[in-house]
N, C-alpha and C positions, 0 to 999 in steps of 0.2 A: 504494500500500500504506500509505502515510504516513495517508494522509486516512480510508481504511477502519480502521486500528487506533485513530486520534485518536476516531473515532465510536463504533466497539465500547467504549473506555474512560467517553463518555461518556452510554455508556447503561447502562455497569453499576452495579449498587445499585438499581437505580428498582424503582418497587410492579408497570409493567406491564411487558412482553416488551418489546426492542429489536427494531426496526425500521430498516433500512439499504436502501438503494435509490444502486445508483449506476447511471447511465444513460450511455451514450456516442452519440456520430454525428458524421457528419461536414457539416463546412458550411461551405460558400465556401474550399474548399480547408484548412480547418481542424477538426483531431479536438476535439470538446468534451466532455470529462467531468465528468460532475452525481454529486457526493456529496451524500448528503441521509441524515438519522437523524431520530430523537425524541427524542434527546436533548433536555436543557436547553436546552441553544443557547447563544450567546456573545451575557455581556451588551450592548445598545447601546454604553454607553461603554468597553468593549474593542476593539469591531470593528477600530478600525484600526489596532490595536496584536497584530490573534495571528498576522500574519505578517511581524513583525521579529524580527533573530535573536534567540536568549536570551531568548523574551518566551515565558513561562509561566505555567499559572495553577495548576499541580500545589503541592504541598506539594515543599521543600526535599530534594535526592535524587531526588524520584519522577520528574522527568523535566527534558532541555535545555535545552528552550523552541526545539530545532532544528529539529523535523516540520515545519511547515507551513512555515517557511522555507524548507528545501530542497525540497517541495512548490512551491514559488512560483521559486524559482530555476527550477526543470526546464521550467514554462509559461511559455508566450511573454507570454499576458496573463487575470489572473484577476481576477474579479468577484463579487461574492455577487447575487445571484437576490433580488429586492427581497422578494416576494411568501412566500416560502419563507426566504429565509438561508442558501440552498446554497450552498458556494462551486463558480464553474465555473469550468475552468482550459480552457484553450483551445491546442494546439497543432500547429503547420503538419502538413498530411499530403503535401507534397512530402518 
């Protein structure tokens, strides 16, 4: 829910419709969930800083900087999708 409201926030305002696509499956004994939007995207030199805690890009007030952290706590192990910039979170389906 974390990752689908981060995307909803960062497609509102734009000139075209948001688009949101989350994808699931299971593989090699692990569930993997693909969020994807049109958003903007996180710049390069953020990437590996928007899942440490308190790391926000909102204005002062508008939010924690806790989503995607506790996003990332709950997965076993997440990646972003080079080709795309999705992040996928990967967790055991034992």
């Amino acid at each position: 829910m974390i990752l689908v409201n981060n995307a909803v926030q960062a497609m509102s305002g734009r000139d075209r419709p948001g688009l949101l696509r989350v994808s699931t499956r299971c593989l090699d004994n692990r569930v993997v969930v693909e969020v994807e939007d049109n958003g903007p995207g996180v710049p390069p030199h953020l990437e590996s800083k928007i899942f440490e805690p308190f790391f926000t890009t909102k204005q002062v007030g508008a939010g924690t900087g806790l989503g995607l952290s506790i996003a990332m706590s709950m997965a076993v192990f997440t990646t972003s999708a080079p080709a795309r910039k999705a992040p996928v979170l990967w967790w055991s389906c034992r």
